[in-house]
C-alpha positions in Angstrom: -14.9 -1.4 -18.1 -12.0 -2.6 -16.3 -9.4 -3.5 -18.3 -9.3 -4.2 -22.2 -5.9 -6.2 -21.9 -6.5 -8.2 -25.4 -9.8 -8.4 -24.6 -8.9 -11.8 -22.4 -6.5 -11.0 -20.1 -8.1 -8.5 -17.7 -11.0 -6.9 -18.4 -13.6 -6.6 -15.6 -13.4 -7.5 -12.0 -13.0 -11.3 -11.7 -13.0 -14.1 -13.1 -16.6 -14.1 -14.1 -15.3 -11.3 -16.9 -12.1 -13.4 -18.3 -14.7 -15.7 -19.1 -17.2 -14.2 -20.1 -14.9 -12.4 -22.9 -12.8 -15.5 -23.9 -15.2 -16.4 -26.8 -14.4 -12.8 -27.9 -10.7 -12.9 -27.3 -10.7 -16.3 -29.0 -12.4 -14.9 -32.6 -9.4 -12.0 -32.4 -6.5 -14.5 -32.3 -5.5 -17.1 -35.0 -4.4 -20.3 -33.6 -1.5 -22.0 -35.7 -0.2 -25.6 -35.7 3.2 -25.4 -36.2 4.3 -29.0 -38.0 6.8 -31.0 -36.5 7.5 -33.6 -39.3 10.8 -33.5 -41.3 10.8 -31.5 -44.3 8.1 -29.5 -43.5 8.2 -25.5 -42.7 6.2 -23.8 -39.9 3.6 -21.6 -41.6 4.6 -18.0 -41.4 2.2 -15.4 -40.5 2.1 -11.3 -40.0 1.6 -8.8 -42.9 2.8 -9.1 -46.0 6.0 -6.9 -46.4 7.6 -5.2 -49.3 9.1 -7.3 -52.0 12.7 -8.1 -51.8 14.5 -10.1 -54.5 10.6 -11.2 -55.9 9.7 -12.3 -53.0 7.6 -11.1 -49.7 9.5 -11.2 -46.6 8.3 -12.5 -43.8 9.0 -12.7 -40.1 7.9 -16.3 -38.7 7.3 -15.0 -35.2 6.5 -18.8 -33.9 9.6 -20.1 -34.6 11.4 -17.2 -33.3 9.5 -17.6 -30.1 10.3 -21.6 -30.1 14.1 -20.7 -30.3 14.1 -17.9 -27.9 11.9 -20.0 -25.2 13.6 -23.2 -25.8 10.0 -24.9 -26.0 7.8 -26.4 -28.3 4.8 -24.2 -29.2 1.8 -26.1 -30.5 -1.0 -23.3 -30.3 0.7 -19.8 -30.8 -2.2 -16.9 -29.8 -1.4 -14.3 -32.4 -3.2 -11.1 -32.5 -4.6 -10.0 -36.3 -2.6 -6.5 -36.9 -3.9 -6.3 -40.5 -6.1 -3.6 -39.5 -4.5 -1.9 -36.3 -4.8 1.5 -35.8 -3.1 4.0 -33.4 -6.0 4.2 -30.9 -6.8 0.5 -31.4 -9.0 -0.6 -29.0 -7.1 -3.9 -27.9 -5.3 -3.1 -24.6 -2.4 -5.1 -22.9 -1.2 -5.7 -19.4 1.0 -7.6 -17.4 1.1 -7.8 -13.4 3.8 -8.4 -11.0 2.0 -9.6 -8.0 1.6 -6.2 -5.9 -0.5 -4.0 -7.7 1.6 -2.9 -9.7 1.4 -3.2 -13.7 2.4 -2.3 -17.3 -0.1 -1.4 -20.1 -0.8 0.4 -23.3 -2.7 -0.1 -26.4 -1.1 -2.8 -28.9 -0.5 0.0 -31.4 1.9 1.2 -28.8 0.3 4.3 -27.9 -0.9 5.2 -24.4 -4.7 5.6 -25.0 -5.5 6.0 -21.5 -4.6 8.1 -18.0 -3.9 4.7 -16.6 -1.3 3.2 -19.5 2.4 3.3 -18.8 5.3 1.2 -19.0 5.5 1.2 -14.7 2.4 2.1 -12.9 3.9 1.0 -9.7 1.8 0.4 -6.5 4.6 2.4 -3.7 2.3 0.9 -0.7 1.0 -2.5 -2.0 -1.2 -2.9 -3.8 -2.5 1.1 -3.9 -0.7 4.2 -4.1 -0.5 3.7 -8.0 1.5 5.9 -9.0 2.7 6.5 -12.9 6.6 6.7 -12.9 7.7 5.5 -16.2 5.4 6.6 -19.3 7.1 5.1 -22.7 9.7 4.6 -24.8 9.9 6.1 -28.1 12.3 3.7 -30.2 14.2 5.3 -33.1 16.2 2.8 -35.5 18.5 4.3 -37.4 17.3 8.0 -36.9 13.7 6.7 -37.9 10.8 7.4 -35.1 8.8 3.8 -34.8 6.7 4.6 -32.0 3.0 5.5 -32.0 2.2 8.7 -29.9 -1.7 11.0 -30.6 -2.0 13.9 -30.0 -5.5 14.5 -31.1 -8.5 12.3 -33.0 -6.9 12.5 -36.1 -3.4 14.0 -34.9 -0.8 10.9 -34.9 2.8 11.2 -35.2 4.8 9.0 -35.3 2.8 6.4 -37.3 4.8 3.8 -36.3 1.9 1.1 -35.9 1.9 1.0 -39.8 5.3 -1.2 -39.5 4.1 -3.7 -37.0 3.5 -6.8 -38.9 2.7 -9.7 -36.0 1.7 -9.4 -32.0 1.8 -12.3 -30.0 1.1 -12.6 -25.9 3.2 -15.6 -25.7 5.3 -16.0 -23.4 4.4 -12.1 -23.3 3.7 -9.3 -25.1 5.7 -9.3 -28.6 5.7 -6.8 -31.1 7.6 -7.2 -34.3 8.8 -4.2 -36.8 9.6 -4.8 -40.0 12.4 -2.7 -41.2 14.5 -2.0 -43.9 17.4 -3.6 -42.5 15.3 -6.7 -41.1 12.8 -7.0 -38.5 13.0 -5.2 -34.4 11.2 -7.2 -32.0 10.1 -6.2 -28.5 9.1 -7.7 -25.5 7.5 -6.3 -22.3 6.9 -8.1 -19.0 7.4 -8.3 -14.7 8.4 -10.7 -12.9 6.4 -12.2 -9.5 6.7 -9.7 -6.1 9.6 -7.3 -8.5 9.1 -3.6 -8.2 9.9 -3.2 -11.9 9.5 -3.8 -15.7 11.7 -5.4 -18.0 11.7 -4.4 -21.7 13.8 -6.8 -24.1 14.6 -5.9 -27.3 15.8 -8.2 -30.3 17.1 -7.3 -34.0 17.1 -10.0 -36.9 18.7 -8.9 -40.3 16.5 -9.8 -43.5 18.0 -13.0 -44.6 20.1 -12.4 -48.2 19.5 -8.6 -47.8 22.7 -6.7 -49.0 22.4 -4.2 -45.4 24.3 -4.0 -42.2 23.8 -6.9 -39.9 23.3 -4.3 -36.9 21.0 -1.3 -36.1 21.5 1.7 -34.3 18.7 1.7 -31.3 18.1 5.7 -29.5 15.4 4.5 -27.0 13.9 7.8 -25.9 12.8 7.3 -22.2 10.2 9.5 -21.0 8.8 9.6 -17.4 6.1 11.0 -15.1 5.1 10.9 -11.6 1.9 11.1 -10.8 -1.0 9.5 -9.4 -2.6 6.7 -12.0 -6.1 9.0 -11.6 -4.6 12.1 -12.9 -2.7 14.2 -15.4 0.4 16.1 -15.5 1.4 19.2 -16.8 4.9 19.9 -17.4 6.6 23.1 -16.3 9.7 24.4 -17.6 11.0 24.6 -13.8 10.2 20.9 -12.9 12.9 19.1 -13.7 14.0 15.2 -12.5 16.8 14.7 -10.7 19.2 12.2 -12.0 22.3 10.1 -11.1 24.3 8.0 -13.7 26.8 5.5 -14.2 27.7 3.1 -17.1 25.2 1.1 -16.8 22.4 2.7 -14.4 20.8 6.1 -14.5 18.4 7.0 -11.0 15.9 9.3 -12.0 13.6 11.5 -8.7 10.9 13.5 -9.8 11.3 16.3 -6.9 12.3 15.9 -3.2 10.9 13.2 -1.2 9.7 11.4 -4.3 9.9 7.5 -4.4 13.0 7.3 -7.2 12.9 4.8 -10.3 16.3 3.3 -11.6 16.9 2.4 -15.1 19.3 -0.1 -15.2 21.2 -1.3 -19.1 23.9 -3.6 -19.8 25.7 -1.0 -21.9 24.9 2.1 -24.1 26.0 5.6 -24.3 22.9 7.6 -21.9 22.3 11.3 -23.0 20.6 13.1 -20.4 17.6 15.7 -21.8 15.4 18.4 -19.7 12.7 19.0 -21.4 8.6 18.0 -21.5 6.2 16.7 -24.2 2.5 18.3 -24.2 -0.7 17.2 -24.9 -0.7 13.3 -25.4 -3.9 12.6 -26.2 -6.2 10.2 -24.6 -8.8 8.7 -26.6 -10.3 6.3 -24.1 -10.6 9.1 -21.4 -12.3 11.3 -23.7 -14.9 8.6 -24.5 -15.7 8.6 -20.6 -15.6 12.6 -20.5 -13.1 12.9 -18.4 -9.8 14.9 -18.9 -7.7 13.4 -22.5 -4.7 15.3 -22.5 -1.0 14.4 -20.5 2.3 15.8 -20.6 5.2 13.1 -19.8 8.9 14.3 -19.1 12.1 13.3 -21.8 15.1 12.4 -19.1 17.2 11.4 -21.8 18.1 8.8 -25.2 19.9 5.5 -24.6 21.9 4.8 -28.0 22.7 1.3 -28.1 24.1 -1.1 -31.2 21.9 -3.6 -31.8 23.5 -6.7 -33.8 21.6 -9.6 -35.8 20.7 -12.3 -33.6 21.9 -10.4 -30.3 19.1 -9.1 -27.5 19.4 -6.1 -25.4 17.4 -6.1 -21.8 16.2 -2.4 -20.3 14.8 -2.6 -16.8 13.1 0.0 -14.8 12.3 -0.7 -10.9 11.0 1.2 -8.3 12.7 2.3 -5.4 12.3 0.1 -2.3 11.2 1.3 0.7 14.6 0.5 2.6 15.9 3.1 -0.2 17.8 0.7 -2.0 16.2 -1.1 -5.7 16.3 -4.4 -6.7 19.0 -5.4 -8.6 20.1 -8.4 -11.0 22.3 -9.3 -13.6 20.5 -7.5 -17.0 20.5 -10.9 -19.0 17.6 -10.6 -20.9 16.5 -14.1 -22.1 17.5 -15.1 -18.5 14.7 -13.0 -17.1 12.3 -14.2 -19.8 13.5 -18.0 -18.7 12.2 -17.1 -14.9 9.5 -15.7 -16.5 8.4 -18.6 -18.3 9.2 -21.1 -15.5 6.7 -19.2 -13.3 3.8 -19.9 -15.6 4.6 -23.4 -16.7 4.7 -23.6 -12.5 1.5 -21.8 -12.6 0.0 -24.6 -15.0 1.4 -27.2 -13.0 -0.7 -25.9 -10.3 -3.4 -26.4 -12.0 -3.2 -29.5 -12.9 -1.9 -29.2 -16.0 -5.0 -28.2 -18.3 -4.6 -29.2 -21.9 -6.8 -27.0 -23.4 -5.3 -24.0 -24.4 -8.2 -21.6 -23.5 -8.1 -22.9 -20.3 -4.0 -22.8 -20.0 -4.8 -18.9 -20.8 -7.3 -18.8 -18.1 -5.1 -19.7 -15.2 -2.6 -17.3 -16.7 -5.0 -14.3 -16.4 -6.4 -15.2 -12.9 -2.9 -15.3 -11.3 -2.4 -11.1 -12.0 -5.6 -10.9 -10.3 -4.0 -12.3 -6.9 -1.6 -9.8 -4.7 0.3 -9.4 -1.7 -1.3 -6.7 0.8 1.5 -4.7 2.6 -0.4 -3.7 5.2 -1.9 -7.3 6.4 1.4 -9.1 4.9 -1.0 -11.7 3.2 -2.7 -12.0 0.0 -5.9 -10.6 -1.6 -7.8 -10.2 -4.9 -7.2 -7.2 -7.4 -11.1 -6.5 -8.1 -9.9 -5.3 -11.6 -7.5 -3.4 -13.8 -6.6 -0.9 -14.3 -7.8 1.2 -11.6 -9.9 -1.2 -8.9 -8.1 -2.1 -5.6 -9.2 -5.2 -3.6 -12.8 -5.2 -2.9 -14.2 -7.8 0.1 -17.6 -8.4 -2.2 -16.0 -9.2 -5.5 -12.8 -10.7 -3.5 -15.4 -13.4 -1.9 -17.3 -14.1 -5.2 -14.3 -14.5 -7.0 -12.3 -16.8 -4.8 -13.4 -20.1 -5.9 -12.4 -19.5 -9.3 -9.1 -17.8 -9.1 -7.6 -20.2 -6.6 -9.4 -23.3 -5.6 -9.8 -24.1 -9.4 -6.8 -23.2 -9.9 -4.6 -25.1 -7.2 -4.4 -22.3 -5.1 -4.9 -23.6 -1.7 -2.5 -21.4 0.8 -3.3 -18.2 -1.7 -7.1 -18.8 -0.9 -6.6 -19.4 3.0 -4.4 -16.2 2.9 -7.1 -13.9 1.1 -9.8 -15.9 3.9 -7.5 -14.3 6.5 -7.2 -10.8 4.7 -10.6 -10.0 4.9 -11.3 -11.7 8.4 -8.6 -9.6 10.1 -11.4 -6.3 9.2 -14.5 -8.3 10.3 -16.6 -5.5 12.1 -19.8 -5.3 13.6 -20.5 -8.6 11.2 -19.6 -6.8 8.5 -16.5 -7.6 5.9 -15.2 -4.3 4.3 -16.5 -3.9 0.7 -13.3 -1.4 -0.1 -9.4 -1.1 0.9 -9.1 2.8 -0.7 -6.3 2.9 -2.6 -4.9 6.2 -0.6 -4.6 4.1 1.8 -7.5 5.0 4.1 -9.1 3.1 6.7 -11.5 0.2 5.2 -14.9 1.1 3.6 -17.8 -1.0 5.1 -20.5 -0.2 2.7 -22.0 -3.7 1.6 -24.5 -5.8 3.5 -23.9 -9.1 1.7 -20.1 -9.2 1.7 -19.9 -11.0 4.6 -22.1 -13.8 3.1 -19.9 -13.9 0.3 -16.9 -14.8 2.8 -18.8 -17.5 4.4 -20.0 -18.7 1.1 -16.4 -18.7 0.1 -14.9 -20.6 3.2 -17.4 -23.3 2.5 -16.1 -23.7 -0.9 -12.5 -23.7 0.7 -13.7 -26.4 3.1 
C-alpha cells in the first residue's frame, strides 16, 4: 500500500489506484448542499457537542470555509469523525511539487515511519528526509494532540475533541473547546521547500468566556531518513538561531537546516527528546514501530476570536539561504486555492465533483527532477520515487486527460534522456544512485505513451 491519504488522494502508484478507491473514498465522505435561498440556514454537521444554554453547539465548518475562501461551496467532502480513533486508519497528505510532502493520520497522530509535518526531498524528488515531526497544541494548558505510545497506550487523547475534518481547500481539523472551537489547517504550496500550518480560534457564540485563547504549540523535530527511526541521545542536541519572528533549527554539522518562521509569539527554546512513539502501521508490516522525535522549544501565542495565526517551516535551500514571505496566513491559503481552481481550468473545467477531486490528486503525483531539470511522475506515496514502468502507464491519465500537455512532453524527455541499450530505466533510487534498468517492457510503455501524446 502506497499511501492511505483519505483513502482518495494517494494511495497506490498511479492513477489507476485514485480510481480504483474513489468509490471507497466517496462512501467515507458526506456530501452537503449548502442552500442559497434567503432565509434559509446551511445545515450544520460534526459531532454533537456538550449542551450550552439547552442547546448543542455546533461548528458549521462549510460556512466557515465559504467565508475564509471567499467562494461558494456547493459539494463540501467532509470526512465522518463520529467514530475516529487514534490509530485511525484514514491517512492524509499534501505535495508540493518536488517530492516533498506532509502526512499523518486524521486523528493527528503519526501512525507511520513515513508521517511528519515536512518530509522534505533535499535532492528532488529523493533524499526524503524527515525534518519536522509534529506539533503538539496546548490551549489554555490543555494537551489536544494525539500521540501512542503503544496498542492501547495513548496520551494525549485529543482526537476525542475533533468534531468535523474536511480536505477542502485542505486538510481542516476543528476542536471543540470550552471557550469555542480551534481550527487547523495544513498545506504546501507548488515548487516551496516548506509547510504551512494555519491556525484559527472562534469563541462559542453567547458563551460567558474570554474571546481569546492561549496557543503553546510544542514543535518537535527529527532528522532522519523517511525509511528509518531515531533514537534520541541526551548528547544530540539541535542547533538553533532566533529572532522575533524566526527560529533556524540544524540537527548536527553539515545538516540541511529547517527555519520556522511566525508573525509573532514569545519562542521558548527546550533540549530534550521524546521516546518510543509508537507506530501502528509499521508494526502491521513487521518492521521497526517505535521513534523518538526531538522538543526544540513552545511557541506561546494569543489567539483572538475571529483572528488566524500562520506557522511555516521550510527547508534550507541549497544556495544556503530559505524561502521567505510575508506570514499572512489566508494569503497563502488564497495562492493555494488559485493553484487548484488553475488546476481545474486545465482540465477543462469538470463539473463533477469526483472528477474535480481527481485532477486534484493526480497533480501531487507530477514533480520537478533536479537532476534532469524536467518533470517526472511520483510512482506513489509515501515512499516510491519515479519509476520509468509505472511513469509510462500512468502518463495518459495524469496529464493528457488532465490538460497537461508541456508536463507530459517534459516527463517524455525525462525518461528519454536514460534510454540505454533500448532499455528505459524502471527506477531513479532515491539515494540518488545511478538509474536501475531492471524492466523489459518499460520501454514499450514509453512508446505506447508518446503515441497517446501524439
Amino acid at each position: 500500500m502506497r499511501c492511505n491519504a483519505l483513502r482518495c488522494i494517494i494511495e497506490t502508484r498511479t492513477l489507476r489506484g485514485v480510481f480504483r478507491r474513489l468509490q471507497e473514498f466517496e462512501d467515507s465522505i458526506k456530501l452537503t448542499n449548502l442552500s442559497n435561498s434567503i432565509g434559509k440556514l446551511p445545515f450544520c454537521w460534526g459531532r454533537k457537542l456538550k449542551v450550552v444554554g439547552g442547546v448543542f453547539m455546533q461548528f458549521d465548518l462549510g460556512k466557515w470555509l465559504q467565508v475564509q475562501t471567499g467562494q461558494e461551496i456547493t459539494d463540501m467532502p467532509l470526512i465522518d469523525v463520529k467514530s475516529i480513533s487514534a490509530g485511525d486508519e484514514r491517512e492524509w497528505l499534501v505535495a508540493n511539487g518536488l517530492g516533498s510532502y506532509a502526512s499523518a493520520s486524521i486523528s493527528g497522530a503519526n501512525t507511520r515511519r513515513y508521517h511528519g509535518l515536512l518530509v522534505a526531498a533535499l535532492n528532488p524528488p529523493t533524499s526524503r528526509t524527515q525534518l519536522f515531526s509534529r506539533i503538539d497544541e496546548y490551549i489554555n494548558g490543555e494537551n489536544i494532540s494525539t500521540n501512542m505510545w503503544g496498542p492501547d497506550n495513548v496520551e494525549p487523547k485529543g482526537f476525542k475533541k475533533l468534531t468535523s475534518f474536511s480536505i477542502y481547500p485542505c486538510p481542516t481539523w476543528v476542536y471543540a473547546l470550552d471557550a469555542g472551537f480551534l481550527i487547523k489547517q495544513v498545506f504546501m504550496l507548488p515548487e516551496e521547500q516548506g509547510v504551512n500550518v494555519l491556525y484559527g480560534f472562534e469563541a462559542r457564540e453567547g458563551a460567558e468566556t474570554e474571546k481569546e485563547v492561549a496557543l503553546d504549540l510544542h514543535v518537535l523535530l527529527n532528522y532522519r531518513d523517511f525509511h528509518s527511526e531515531t533514537k534520541g541521545s541526551d548528547s544530540w542536541s539541535f542547533q538553533q538561531r532566533s529572532t522575533d519572528d524566526r527560529v533556524e533549527f540544524q540537527a548536527f554539522d553539515g545538516a540541511r537546516e529547517m527555519v520556522l518562521s511566525f508573525p509573532h509569539g514569545s519562542w521558548q527554546p527546550d533540549n530534550s527528546w521524546y521516546s518510543n512513539y509508537y507506530y501502528p502501521r509499521e508494526f502491521e508490516r513487521g518492521l521497526d514501530d517505535h521513534d523518538d522525535a526531538y522538543h526544540a522549544g513552545v511557541l506561546s501565542v494569543v489567539l483572538k476570536s475571529g483572528q488566524t495565526f500562520l506557522l511555516r517551516a521550510c527547508a534550507e535551500l541549497d544556495d544556503g539561504s530559505s524561502s521567505r514571505f510575508e506570514l499572512d496566513g489566508p494569503a497563502a491559503l488564497k495562492s493555494l486555492i488559485n493553484h487548484q481552481n488553475e488546476l481545474l481550468e486545465q482540465a477543462e473545467s469538470p463539473r463533477q465533483n469526483a472528477v474535480k477531486r481527481l485532477v486534484l490528486a493526480a497533480d501531487q503525483f507530477i514533480v520537478r527532477r533536479e537532476s534532469t531539470q524536467s518533470q517526472s511522475i511520483i510512482a506513489g506515496y509515501h515512499w516510491f520515487n519515479d519509476w520509468g514502468r509505472d511513469a509510462m502507464i500512468s502518463l495518459p491519465g495524469l496529464t493528457l486527460s488532465t490538460g497537461k500537455i508541456d508536463e507530459a512532453r517534459s516527463i517524455l524527455g525525462t525518461f528519454q534522456k536514460f534510454l540505454s541499450e533500448g532499455m528505459l530505466p524502471n527506477n531513479f533510487p532515491d539515494s540518488g544512485e545511478q538509474p536501475q534498468y531492471n524492466t523489459s517492457d518499460a520501454t514499450l510503455w514509453w512508446a505506447w505513451a508518446l503515441k497517446k501524446y501524439y
